[in-house]
Steps between C-alpha positions, in 0.01 A plus 500: 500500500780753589646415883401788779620551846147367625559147382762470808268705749395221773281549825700585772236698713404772309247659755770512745744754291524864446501591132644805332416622141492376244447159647164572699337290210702211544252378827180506347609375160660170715184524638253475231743237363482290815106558502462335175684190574279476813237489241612276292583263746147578677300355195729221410422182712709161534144359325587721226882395464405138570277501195712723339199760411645837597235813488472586227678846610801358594560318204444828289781684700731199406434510144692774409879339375661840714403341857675154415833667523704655743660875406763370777640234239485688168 
């Protein structure tokens, strides 16, 4: 997977900054990004990891070989 500026983008309080064009999507994209690791974590339980039965979703979004490496490295 080809490297992008967004794999360095971290959370630094993005409600509290003005943005300019063409970065007014960067916000809600960090959002929507941070909104779906609130929902992974919000069905995953320590029950879950104990046992080591993920949902079912969760271990669908890991199958793909592209997630298992980091575009920082290559």
């Amino acid at each position: 997977m080809p490297r992008t500026e967004l794999d360095e983008l971290s959370d630094s309080g993005l409600l509290g900054i003005t943005v300019l064009a063409p970065t007014e999507a960067l916000p809600p994209l960090w959002i929507a990004v941070r909104a779906n690791v609130r929902k992974i974590l919000g069905e995953v339980t320590l029950a879950h990891v104990a046992a080591a039965k993920l949902p079912r979703e969760v271990l669908s979004l890991a199958e793909d070989p592209e997630v298992w490496t980091n575009p920082c490295w290559a």
